[in-house]
C-alpha positions in Angstrom: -24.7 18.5 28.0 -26.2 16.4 30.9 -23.8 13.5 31.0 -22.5 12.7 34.0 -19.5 10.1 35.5 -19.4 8.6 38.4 -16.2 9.0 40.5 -17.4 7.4 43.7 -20.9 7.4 46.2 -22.1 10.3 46.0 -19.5 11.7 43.4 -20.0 12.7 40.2 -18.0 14.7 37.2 -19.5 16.8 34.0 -18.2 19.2 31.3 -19.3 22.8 31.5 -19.3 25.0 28.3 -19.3 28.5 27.7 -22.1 31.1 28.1 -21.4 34.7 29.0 -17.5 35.8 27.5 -15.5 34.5 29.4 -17.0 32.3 31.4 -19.3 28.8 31.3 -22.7 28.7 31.3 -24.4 28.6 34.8 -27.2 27.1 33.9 -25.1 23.9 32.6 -23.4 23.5 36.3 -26.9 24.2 37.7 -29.0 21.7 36.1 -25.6 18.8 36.7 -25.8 19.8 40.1 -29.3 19.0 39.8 -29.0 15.7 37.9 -26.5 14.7 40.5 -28.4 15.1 43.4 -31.5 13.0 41.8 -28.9 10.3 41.1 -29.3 9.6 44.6 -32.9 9.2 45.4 -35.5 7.4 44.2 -37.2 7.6 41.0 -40.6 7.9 42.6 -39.3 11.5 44.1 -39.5 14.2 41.6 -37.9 17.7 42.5 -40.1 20.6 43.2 -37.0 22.9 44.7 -33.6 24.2 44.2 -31.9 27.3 45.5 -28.4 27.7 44.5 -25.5 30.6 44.6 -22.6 30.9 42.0 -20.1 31.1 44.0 -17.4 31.5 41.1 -17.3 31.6 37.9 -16.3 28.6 36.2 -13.7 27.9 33.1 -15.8 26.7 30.0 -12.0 25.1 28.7 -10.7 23.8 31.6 -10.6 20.9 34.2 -14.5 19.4 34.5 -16.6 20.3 36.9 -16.9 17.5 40.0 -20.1 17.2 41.8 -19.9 16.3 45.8 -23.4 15.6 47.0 -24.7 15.5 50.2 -27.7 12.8 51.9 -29.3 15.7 54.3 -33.2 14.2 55.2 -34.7 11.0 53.8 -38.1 11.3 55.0 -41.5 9.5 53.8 -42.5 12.3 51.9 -39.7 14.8 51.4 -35.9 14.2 50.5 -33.9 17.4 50.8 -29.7 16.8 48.6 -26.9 19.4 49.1 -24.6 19.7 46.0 -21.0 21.2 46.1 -19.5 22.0 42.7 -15.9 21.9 42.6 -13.4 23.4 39.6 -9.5 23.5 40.2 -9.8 22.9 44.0 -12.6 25.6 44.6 -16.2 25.3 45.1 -17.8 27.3 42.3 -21.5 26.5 43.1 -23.7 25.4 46.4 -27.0 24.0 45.7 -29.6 22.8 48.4 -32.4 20.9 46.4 -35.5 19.1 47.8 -37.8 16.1 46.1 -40.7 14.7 46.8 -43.5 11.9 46.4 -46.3 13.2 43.7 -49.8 13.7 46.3 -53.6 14.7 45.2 -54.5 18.3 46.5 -55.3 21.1 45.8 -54.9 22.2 42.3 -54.7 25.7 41.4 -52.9 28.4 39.2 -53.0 32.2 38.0 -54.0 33.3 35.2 -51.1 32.8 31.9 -49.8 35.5 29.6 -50.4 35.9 26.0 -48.5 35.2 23.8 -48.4 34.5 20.2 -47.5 30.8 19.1 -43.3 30.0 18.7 -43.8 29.5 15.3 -44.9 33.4 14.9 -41.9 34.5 16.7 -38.1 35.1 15.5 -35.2 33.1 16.3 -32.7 35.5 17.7 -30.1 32.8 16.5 -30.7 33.1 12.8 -28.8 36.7 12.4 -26.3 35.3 14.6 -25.7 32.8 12.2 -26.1 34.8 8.8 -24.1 37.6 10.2 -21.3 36.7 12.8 -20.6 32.8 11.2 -17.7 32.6 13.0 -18.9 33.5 16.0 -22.2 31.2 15.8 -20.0 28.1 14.9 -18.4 28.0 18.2 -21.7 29.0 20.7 -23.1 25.9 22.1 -26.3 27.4 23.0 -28.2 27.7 20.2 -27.1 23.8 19.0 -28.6 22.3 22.6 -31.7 24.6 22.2 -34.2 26.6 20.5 -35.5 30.2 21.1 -38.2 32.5 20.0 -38.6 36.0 21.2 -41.9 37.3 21.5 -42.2 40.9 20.0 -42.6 43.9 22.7 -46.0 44.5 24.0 -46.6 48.2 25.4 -46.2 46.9 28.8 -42.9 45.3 28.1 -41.7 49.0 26.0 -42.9 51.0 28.8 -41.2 48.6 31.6 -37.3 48.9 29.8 -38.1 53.3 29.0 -38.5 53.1 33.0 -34.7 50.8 32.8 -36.9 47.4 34.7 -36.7 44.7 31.5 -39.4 42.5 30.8 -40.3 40.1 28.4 -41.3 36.9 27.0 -39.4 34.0 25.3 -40.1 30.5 24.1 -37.6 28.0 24.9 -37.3 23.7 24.7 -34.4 21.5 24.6 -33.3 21.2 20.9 -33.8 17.5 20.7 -36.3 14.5 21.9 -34.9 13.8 25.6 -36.1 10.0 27.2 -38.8 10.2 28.8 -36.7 9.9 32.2 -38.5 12.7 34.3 -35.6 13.9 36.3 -33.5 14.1 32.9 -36.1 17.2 32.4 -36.4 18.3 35.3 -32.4 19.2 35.2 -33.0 20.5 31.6 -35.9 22.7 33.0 -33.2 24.0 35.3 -30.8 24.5 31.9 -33.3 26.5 30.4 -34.8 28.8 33.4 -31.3 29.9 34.1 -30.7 31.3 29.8 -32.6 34.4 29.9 -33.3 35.3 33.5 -30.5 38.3 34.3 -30.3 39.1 31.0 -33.6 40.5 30.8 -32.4 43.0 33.9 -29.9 44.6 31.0 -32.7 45.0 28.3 -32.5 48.1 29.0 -29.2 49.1 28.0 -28.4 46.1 25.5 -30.5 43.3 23.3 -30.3 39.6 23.4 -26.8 38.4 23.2 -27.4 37.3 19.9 -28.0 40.1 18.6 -25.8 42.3 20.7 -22.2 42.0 18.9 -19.5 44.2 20.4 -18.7 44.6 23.9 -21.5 44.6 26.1 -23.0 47.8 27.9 -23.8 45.9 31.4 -21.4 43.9 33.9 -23.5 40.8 34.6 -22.8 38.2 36.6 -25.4 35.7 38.0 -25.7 35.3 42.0 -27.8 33.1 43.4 -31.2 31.0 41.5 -34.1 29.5 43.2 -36.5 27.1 41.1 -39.9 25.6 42.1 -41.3 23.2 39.9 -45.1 22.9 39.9 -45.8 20.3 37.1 -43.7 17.6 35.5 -41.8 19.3 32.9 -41.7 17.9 29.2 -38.2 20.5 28.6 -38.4 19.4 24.8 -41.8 20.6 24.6 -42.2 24.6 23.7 -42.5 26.4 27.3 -43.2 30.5 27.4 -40.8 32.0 29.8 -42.6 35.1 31.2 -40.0 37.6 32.8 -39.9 40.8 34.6 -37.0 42.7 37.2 -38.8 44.0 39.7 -35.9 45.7 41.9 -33.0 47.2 40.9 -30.3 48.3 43.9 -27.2 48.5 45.2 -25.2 46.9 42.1 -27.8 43.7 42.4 -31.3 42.9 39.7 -34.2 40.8 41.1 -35.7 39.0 38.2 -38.8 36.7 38.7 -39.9 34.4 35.8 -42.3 31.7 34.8 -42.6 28.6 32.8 -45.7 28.0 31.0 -46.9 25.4 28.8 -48.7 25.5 25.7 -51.9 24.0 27.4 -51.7 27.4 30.1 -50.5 25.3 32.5 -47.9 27.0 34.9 -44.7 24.4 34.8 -42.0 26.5 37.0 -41.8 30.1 38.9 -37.7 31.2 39.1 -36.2 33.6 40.6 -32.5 34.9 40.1 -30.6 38.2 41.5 -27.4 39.4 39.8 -24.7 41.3 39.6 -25.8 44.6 37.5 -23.4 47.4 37.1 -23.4 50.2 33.9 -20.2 50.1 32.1 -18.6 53.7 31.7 -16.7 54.9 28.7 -13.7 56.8 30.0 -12.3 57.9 27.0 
């Protein structure tokens, strides 16, 4: 899913695949567009930003995606990449991105969620399987990772009654990655970008996986900013706290954070989207 070939300096071409009917999956462009940009510093840097907008949405069976990046600052510390994604002669994503050398400091953190271990929680994949076969054998998702849903609490209940989703998930890369640290770092990006709007339509409609039929919301990702705290080990279990805070004007601000299973806070994300209530007419 990572893959990626190089064209020419500072060029680079991947394959998206699809996410959301009918389009790709944003989270694959994001975390290429990530990978590309660390192709060009070096490996001592390790990224601890991104902000990126999806600018359209891209084909899942079309041309590949090509990756233009952009040298903006080489400093001692800080290195700052801007990443163009192009399909059919448009530019479907921007992405600024930042890395940096690893320093001693400070070293603090809030306090984690509960949440019982993976191995207590379902797989929303398994009715999708049993259920809609033919469906499930052509969804990439749930072959490049695995996913456990942690039951409501009452907070989380009381949250989607009020129509603000909340929730928390466990996510990791389906299989061992090398032990390349940026090669995680762009499949940390994979994974924060999965659940994130979704949870603004919990609402109105379950996990995908479960959902069947046509959906109940118009979503459509807009924009997703990433800080990474830690180094990420993204085929390691990580609990992805979520909650939408605002609701407005056709848009949902979720915020969300990446925990490991030693408490130790990996990621904070944030993503607005499009939001909009379908209405029956007939």
């Amino acid at each position: 899913m990572l893959a990626l070939e190089p064209v020419r300096d500072d060029l680079w071409r991947g394959s998206p695949h699809g996410g959301r009917p009918p389009r790709a999956f944003g989270g694959v462009v994001l975390a290429q567009a990530l990978l590309a940009a660390g192709r060009t510093v070096d490996t001592e840097r390790r990224t601890h930003s991104l902000h990126a907008y999806f600018l359209r949405s891209v084909d899942p069976t079309g041309e590949p995606v090509e990756y233009r990046v952009d040298r903006l600052r080489d400093g001692s510390s800080y290195a700052a990449r801007q990443v163009t994604a192009h399909q059919h002669g448009r530019a479907v994503l921007s992405l600024q991105t930042s890395f940096k050398r690893p320093e001693p400091g400070l070293d603090r953190q809030t306090e984690a969620p509960d949440a019982p271990p993976p191995e207590e929680c379902s797989d929303p994949y398994e009715a999708m399987a049993r259920e809609q076969p033919e469906c499930y054998a052509t969804y990439t998702i749930p072959r490049v990772l695995d996913q456990r849903i942690v039951a409501p609490s009452t907070l989380e209940r009381d949250a989607r009654k009020d129509e603000l989703g909340r929730r928390r998930t466990w996510l990791r890369i389906a299989a061992p990655l090398p032990d390349e640290p940026m090669v995680h770092e762009a499949a940390l990006a994979y994974l924060s970008d999965l659940t994130l709007s979704p949870t603004a339509a919990l609402p109105w409609e379950p996990h995908g996986a479960q959902r069947g039929g046509r959906p109940e919301v118009m979503l459509a990702s807009l924009d997703h900013s990433l800080w990474i705290h830690r180094p990420p080990r993204a085929d390691s279990w990580l609990l992805y706290s979520q909650r939408t805070t605002r609701l407005a004007d056709g848009r949902a601000l979720t915020r969300g954070e990446l925990w490991d299973q030693e408490h130790q806070l990996i990621a904070t994300v944030a993503q607005e989207a499009l939001l909009r209530r379908r209405t029956n007419t007939g």
